[in-house]
N, C-alpha and C positions, 0 to 999 in steps of 0.2 A: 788469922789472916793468911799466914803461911798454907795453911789445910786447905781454903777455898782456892788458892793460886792452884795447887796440885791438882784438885777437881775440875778444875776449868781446864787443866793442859792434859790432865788426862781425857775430856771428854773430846776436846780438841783432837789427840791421836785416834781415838777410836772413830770418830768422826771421817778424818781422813782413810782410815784405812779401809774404811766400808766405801766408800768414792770409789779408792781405788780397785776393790774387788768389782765392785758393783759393773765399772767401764770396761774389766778384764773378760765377764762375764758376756756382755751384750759385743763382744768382739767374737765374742768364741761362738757366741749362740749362731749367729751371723749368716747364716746359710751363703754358700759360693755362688755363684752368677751359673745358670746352665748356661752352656752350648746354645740356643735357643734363643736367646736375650740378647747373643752381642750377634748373631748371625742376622742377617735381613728376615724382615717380616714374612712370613707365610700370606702368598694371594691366595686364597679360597678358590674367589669368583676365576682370577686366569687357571686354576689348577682346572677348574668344572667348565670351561672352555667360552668363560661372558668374561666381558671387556671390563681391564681393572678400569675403576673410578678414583681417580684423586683429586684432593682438594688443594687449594693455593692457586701457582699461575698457572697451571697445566689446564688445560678445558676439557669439560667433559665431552664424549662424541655426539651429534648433532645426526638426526635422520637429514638425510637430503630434500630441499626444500623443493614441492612441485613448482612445476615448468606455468608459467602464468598464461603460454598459449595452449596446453593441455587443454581440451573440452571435457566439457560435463560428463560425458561419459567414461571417465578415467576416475570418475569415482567409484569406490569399494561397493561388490551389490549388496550388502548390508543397508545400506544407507536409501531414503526413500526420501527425492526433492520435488517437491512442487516448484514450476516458476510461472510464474504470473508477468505480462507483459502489459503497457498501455500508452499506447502512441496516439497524437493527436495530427495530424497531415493535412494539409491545403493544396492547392491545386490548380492551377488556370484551366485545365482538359481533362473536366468532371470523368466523361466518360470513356477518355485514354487510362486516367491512373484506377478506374475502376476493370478495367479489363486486363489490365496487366496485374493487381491486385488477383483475380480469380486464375489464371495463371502459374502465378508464385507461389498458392498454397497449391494447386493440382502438382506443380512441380517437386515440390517438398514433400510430396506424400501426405498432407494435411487435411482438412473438411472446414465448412463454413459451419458455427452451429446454431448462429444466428444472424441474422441481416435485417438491418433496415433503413430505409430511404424516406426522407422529409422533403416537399417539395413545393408546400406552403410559402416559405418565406422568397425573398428575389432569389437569391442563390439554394443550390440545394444542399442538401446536406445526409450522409452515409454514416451507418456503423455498424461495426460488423464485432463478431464474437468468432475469433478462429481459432481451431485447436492443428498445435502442428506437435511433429515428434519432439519430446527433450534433447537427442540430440543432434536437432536442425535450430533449436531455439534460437541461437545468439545469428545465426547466419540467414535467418527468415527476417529479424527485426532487421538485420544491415540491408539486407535487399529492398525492403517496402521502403527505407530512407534514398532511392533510385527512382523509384516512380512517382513520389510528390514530395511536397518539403514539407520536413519536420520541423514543428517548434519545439514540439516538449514528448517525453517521454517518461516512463517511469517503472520500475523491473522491480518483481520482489520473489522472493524463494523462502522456501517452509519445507521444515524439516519436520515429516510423520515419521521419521523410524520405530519412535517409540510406540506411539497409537497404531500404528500397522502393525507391530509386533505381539502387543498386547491383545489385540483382536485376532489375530490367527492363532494365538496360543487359547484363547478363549473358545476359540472355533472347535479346535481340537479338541477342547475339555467339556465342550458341547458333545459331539461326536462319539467319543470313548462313552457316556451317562448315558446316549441313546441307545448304544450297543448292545451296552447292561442292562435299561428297561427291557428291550426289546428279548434279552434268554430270561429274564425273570417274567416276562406274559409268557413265555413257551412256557413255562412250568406251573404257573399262576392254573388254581382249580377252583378257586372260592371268586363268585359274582364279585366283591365288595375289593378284593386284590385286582380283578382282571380291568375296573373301572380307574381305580386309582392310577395302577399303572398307564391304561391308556391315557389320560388326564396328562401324567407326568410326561408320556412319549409326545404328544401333543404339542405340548408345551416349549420341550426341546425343541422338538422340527420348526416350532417357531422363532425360539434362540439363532438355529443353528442357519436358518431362513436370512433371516438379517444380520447377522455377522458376515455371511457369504454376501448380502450386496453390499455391505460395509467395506471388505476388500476388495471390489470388484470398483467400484468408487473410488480408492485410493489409487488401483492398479492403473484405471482411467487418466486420472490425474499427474499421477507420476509419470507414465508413460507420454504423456501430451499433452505439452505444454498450454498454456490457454492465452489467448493476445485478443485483446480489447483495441480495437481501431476507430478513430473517428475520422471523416474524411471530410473535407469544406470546400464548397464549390468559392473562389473567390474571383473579384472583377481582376484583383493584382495583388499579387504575394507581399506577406508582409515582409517588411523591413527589418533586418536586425541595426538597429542604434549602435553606432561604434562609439567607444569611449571617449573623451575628447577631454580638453586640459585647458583650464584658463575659461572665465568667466566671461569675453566677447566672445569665445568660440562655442559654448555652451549656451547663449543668449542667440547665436545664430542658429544654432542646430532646434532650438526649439521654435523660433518663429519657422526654421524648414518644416518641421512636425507638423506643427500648427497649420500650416499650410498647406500642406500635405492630406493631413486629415479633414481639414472643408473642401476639400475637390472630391475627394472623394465621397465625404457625406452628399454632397451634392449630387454625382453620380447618381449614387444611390436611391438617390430620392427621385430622381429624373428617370433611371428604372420601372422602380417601382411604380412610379406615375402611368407609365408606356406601359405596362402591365396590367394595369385595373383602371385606365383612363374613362372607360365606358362607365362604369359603377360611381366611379369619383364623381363625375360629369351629371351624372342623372344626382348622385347627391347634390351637388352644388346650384342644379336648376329648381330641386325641391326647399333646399335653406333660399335661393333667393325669393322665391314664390312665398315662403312663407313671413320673410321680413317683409315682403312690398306688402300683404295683408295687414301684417302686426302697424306698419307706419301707417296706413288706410284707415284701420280701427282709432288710430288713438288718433289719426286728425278729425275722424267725424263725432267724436267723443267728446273733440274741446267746441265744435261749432258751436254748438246750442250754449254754450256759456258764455262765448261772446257776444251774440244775441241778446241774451237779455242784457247783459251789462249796458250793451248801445241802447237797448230800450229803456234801460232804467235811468242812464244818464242823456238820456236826448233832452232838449230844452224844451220848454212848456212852449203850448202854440201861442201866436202872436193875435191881440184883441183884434177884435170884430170892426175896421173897418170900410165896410161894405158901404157903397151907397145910400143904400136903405137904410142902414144905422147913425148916417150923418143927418139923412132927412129927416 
């Protein structure tokens, strides 16, 4: 018993002493702290002269946000914007807001590239297809909302950068191939080379044919904006409805509607009437002329049925007496 107490305290000190070497050891190993470690961080980016970045509450630096009355034209020329426009206008003085219309794009530097006039219905009615500069765009639409009143409008912009890019890079890569056919036929001796080749050159000039009106289409487009206009000749401009609150006042505003819009149907129709009264008229002498026939037809259709009926129910004649029959 004695001998296993001895093994146990002697494994015990050897135990500890190796501990103790062990922690003397990883003190020692311990490499010292450089210079570098307790000194502030090295900036890279401020050494190479770009702006440090930190994280936490500090904010990173922000470009300057454009000016919101900046015009289109303050965009990068990298960039290639289509803007499409389409305004719909009314009018009491058809032919005042049409002349000042033609006018406003001659002013803007613009062209018409389509027009046309309906003239069919009571009022007339205009639309026009005009191309002005991109940047007179926003300042063409303000103007044409001075010479009639707008209801509705509607704006849209498309971004070709990428399709216009890709198509003159194509251009090019068209061009340089034509180049090439074009020293390899100067050198071309053999029938069967000088055919192929021209085939191939052919072919290009046709590439390189419609890539060139492909950009010439964009350049159109980008350069000149396109606004679609409808213009309405009307007896009285319409109304805009104001908002109203509470359920009698809302029940009055619609019988005003309501009343409103049968004077006017009626207008309308009193119009229209004064405008084709001739045509209506001859119709209405031809539908009466043909009912006073159709009533004519069916009353001499029923005569002969009454006729017989009276003949069939007349009463039998009355006996024979005559003088001579008493005699």
């Amino acid at each position: 018993m004695k001998k296993l107490l001895s093994i146990l305290l002697a494994l015990t000190l050897l135990l500890s002493l190796s501990a103790c070497g062990s922690a003397s050891m990883n003190s020692a190993d311990k490499p010292a702290e450089s210079p570098m470690a307790t000194s502030p961080a090295f900036d890279f980016k401020e050494e190479m002269g770009f702006d440090s970045m930190t994280s936490g509450s500090a904010a990173a630096p922000t470009m300057p946000a454009p000016s919101p009355e900046e015009p289109s034209s303050s965009l990068p020329e990298n960039v290639k914007m289509i803007y499409r426009g389409y305004l719909y206008l009314e009018s009491t003085e058809f032919d005042a807001a049409i002349a000042g219309l033609e006018q406003l794009v001659t002013q803007m530097g613009g062209y018409f590239e389509s027009s046309e006039l309906n003239n069919y219905s009571p009022y007339r009615h205009a639309f026009y297809v005009v191309r002005v500069p991109s940047a007179k765009y926003q300042s063409f639409c303000s103007s044409v909302g001075d010479l009639a009143q707008l209801n509705s409008q509607r704006h849209t912009t498309e971004n070709v950068s990428e399709a216009y890019y890709d198509t003159e890079s194509r251009l090019v890569t068209q061009r340089t191939k034509l180049e090439r056919l074009q020293e390899l036929l100067a050198k071309a001796d053999k029938m069967e080379d000088i055919i192929t080749l021209e085939s191939a050159i052919a072919e290009t000039e046709l590439q390189i044919e419609y890539l060139t009106g492909s950009l010439r289409k964009y350049d159109a487009l980008v350069d000149y904006a396109t606004v679609e206009i409808s213009l309405e000749e009307v007896y009285q401009l319409s109304e805009q409805e104001q908002p109203v609150v509470g359920f009698g006042a809302k029940l009055a505003e619609a019988f005003k509607t309501g009343t409103s819009r049968f004077v006017n149907d009626l207008e309308s129709f009193a119009l229209r009437f004064a405008r084709n009264w001739v045509s209506r008229l001859i119709w209405l002498v031809i539908w009466i002329v043909v009912i006073v026939l159709v009533i004519r037809w069916l009353r001499k259709g029923k005569k002969p049925t009454f006729s017989r009926k009276k003949k069939e129910q007349a009463p039998p004649p009355p006996a024979n007496d005559t003088p001579e029959n008493k005699q």
